[in-house]
N, C-alpha and C positions, 0 to 999 in steps of 0.2 A: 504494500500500500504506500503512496505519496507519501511522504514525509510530513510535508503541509496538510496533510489530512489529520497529524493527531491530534487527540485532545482528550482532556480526562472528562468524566461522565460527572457533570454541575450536579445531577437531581442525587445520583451517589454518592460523590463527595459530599453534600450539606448534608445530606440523611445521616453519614457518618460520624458527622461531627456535632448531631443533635443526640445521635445514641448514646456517644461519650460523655454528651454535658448533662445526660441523665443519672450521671454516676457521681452522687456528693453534692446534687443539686440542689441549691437553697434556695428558700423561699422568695427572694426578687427573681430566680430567673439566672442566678448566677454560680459558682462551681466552690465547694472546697474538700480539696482532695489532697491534705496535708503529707508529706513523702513518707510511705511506710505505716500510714494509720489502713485500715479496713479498707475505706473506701479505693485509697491508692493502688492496694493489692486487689481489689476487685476491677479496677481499669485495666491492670498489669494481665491480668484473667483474661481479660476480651481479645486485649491486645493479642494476647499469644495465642488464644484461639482463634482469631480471624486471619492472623497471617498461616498457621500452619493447616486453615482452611484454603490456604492458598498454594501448598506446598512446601511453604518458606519452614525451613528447621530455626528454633530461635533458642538461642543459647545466651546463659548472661554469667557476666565476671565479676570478681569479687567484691566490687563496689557495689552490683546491682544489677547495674548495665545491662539492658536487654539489646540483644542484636537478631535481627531478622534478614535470614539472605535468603534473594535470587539469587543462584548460581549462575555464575557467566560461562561462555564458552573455552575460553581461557585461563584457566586456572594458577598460570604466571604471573598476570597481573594483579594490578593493586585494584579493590573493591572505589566505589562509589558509595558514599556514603549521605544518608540524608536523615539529620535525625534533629530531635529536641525535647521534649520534657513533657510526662504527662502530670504531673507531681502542679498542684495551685498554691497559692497564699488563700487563708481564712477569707470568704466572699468575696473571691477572684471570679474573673471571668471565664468563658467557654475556650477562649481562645486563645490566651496565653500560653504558651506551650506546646497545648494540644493541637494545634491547627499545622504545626510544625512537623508532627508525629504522624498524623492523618495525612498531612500532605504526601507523605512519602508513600505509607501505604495506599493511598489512590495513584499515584506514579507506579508503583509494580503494578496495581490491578490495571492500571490501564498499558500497560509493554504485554499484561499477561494476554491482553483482549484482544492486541494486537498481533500476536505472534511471534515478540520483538524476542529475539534470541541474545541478548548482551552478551559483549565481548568480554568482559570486567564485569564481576558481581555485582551486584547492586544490594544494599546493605540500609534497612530502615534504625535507626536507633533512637531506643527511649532515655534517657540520658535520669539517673536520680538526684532525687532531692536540689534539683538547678535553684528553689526559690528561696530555700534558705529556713523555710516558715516555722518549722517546726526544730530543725537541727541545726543550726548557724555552724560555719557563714554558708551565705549565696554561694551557688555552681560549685559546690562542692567535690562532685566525685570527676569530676570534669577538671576541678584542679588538681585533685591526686593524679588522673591522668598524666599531668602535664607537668609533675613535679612542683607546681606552684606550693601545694600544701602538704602534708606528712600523714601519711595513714593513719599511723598509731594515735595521732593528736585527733585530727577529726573522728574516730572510730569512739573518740570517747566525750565529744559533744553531747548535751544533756538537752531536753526537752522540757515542758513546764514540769512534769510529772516522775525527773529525774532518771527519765529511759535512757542509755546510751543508744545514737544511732546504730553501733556495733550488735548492742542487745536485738533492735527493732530489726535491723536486717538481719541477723540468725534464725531468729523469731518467723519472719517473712518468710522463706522458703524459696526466695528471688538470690539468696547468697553462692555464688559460683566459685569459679576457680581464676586466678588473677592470668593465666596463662588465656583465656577468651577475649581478655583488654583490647580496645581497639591499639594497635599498636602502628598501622601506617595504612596509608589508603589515596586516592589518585585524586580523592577530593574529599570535604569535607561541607554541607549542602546545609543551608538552617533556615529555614521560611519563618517568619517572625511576625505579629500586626507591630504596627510600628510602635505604639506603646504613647504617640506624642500627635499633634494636631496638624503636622506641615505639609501632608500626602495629602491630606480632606483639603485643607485651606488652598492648597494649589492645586485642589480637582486633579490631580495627577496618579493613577493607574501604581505603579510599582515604585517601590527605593533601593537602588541598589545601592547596598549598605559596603562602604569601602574600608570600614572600620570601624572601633571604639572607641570612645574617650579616655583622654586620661582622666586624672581626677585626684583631689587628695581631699583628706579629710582632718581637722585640727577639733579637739576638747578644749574647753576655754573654762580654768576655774575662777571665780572672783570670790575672794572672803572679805567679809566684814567682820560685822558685830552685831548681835540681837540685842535689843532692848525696846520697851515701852513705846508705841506708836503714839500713846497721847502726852505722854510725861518727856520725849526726849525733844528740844531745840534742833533745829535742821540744820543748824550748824555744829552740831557736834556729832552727828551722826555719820557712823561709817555704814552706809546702804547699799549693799552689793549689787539689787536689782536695778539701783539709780544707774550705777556706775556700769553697770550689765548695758543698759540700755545708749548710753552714749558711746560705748564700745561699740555696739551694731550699730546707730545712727553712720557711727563713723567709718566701719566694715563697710556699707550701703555706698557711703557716700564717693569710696577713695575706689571698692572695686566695680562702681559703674561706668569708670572711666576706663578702664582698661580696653574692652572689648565685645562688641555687640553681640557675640556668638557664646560670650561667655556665660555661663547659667553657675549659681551659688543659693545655699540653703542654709537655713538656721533649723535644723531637724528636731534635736531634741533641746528641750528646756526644761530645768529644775528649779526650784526654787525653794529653798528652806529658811523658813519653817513652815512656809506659805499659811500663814494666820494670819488675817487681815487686822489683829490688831500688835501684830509684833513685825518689827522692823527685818528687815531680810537679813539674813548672816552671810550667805551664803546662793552662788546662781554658778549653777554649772551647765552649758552649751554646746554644741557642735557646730561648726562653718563645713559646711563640704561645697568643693566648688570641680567644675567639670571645663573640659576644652580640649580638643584635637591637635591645638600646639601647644608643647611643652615648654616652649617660651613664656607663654600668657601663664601658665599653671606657676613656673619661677617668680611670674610678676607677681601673682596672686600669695603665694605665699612669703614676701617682700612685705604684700598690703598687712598682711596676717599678722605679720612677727613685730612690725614697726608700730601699728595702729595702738597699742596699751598704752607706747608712750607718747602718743597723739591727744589725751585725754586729762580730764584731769582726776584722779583714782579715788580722787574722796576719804581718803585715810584709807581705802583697800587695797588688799594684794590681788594681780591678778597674773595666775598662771596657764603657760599654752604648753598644749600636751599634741603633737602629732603624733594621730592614730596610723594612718596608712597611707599608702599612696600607691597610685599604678601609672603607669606611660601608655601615650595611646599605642591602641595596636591596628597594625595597619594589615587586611588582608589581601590573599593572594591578587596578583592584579591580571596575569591568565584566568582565572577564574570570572575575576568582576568584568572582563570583555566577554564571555562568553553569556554571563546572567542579561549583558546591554545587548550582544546578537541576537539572543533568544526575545528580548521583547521589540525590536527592531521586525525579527520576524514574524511575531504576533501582532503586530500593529497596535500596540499600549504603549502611553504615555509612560516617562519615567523622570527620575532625575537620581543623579548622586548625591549621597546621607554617609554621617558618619553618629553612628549610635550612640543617645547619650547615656544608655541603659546597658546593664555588664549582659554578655550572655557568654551561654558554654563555649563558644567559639571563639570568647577573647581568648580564652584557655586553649581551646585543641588546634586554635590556627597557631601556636609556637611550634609545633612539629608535624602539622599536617596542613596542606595549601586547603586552605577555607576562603568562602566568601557567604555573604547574608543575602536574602531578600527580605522586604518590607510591605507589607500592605498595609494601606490604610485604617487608622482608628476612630470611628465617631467622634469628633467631643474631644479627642486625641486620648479617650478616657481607657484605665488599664489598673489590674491590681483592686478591683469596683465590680461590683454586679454589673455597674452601667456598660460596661465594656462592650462593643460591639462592631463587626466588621460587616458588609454586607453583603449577599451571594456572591453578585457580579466581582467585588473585589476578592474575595475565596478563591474562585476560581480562576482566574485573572492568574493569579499565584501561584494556586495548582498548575497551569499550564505555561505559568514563568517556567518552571522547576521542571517537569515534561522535559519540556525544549531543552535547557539546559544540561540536563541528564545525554539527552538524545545529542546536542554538543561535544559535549565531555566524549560521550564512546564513538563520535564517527571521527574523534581526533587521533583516535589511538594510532 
């Protein structure tokens, strides 16, 4: 058959992805499928039943890691891989993850429909625990993959209820053997909703995602002094929350100038003793700020370290604690010409994104050539019941990734 003939089957794919979001479904409409609770190993269920309804033998490694292959003709070459995460945050949406997951398995069923013989395996992957929700940190087993994070440490991550994820995956029956690890592959495939509002707002069809942000993250402690909200003079008061608050004024004001593309958060906020009739002792913070050049990310933390002494402290101390930090990562760019040929030859709209949201793929593109696709988010809404992508963009994306696939193996 024409090449330009294929396409994945619209009324299949959403059916598919309406069966899934019935798994952990809550009451707005929206998904929570925590990594390794019930509901997770009951997706994992379907999952491996509908691909070895397909043939596909699915095998998983000791992180978790489900892998499902078509077998290719060639069994020299490196597999194709297309995978993402069926695992949600607490009133997540249908899509996050999962559309990623789904996508891949409507790519096999539609080569199966077709007859399409692959030269190179084709390999769907459900990737664990990527949200973080339940086990901290985020992309998890995807960074053991990649040497970013240490087994032994995350294996013993605790949950509200004090489970190690170690426990929770033995427990599961998903625990394999570490020798099934993806360990190298000719690509590495991630269909994503975009998670942000710039696909909708620019009516634009697909993102081909050219990388991730870097991004760093600072703690900010301020102390004072508690005492008496009605009995103490405002001049003698050491007010953490005062002096908390001119700090951000001043954060706001020095890194708006930096950079239009640059985005910055004040995440969490403490404040103690937080009685409204006792004066604050004590405010502790977080700044996290994002940007695809490491330049702007140096300037920003320039803003970060100088700004205490831009203030005036009130009689408090205040101390900066950096948490973390990442560099952006830039993915394969053979790949991201192949994602731009395939919508070239689908005749949709696109444009190039650089993520400002982490996924498995910051991680597995350090030793396997990765690149992303993007579809559109309502409302740019994600991580929310509201979350939602619409057929035509679904499958838009399912048959980004088709084509692409179908790229990939007439290159060999």
């Amino acid at each position: 058959m024409n090449e330009k003939m294929y396409r994945i089957s619209g009324d299949r794919f959403i059916k598919s992805i309406e069966k899934y979001a019935k798994i952990g479904e809550t009451e707005n409409n929206g998904v929570t499928r925590l990594a390794l609770t019930d509901d997770d190993l009951q997706v994992r269920k379907l999952f491996e039943k509908e691909c070895k309804e397909l043939g596909l033998p699915v095998i998983y490694d000791d992180l978790g890691n489900m892998y499902a292959t078509l077998a290719g003709t060639q069994t020299n070459l490196p597999p194709i891989v297309m995978g993402s995460h069926l695992d949600s945050v607490t009133k997540g949406g249908k899509f996050d993850g999962a559309l990623g997951v789904l996508t891949g398995l409507e790519v096999v069923r539609t080569l199966l429909d077709y007859n399409v013989q692959p030269s190179s395996s084709i390999v769907i992957a459900n990737i664990t625990n990527e949200e973080g929700a339940r086990f901290e940190p985020a992309m998890m087993s995807s960074g053991i993959l990649s040497g970013r994070f240490d087994k032994e440490k995350m294996f013993q991550s605790t949950d509200n209820e004090g489970i190690t994820f170690g426990e929770a995956l033995n427990r599961s029956e998903y625990e394999g053997d570490s020798s099934n690890r993806l360990k190298e592959a000719a690509a590495f495939l991630e269909l994503h909703i975009e998670q942000g509002p710039i696909l909708e707002s620019e009516n634009i069809d697909i993102g081909i995602v050219e990388g991730v942000m870097g991004m760093v993250n600072y703690e900010i402690v301020i102390e004072g002094d508690s005492n008496h909200a009605g009995t103490t003079p405002m001049h003698l008061r050491k007010d953490a929350l005062f002096t908390a608050n001119d700090l951000i004024q001043k954060l706001r004001e020095d890194l708006s100038q930096l950079d239009e593309g640059l985005v910055y958060t004040i995440g969490r906020f403490h404040v103690t003793p937080n009685v409204h009739t006792i004066v604050p002792s004590k405010v502790v913070f977080t700044i996290e700020a994002r940007h695809k050049d490491e330049h702007v990310i140096e300037q920003v933390e320039n803003v970060i370290t100088s700004s205490p002494s831009s203030i005036k402290p009130e009689g408090c101390s205040i101390a900066l604690n950096k948490q973390w930090d990442r560099n952006t990562v830039w993915f394969n760019k053979e790949i991201v010409k192949k994602i731009e040929a395939s919508c070239q030859h689908l005749n949709v709209s696109y444009r190039s994104m650089v993520s400002g949201a982490g996924h498995d793929s910051q991680f597995i593109s350090t030793y396997i050539p990765t690149a992303m696709i993007f579809v559109p988010s309502i409302n740019g809404k994600s991580h929310s019941e509201d979350e939602f992508t619409p057929r035509e963009d679904c499958v838009n994306g399912g048959n980004v990734m088709l084509q692409t696939v179908l790229e990939l193996l007439n290159s060999k």
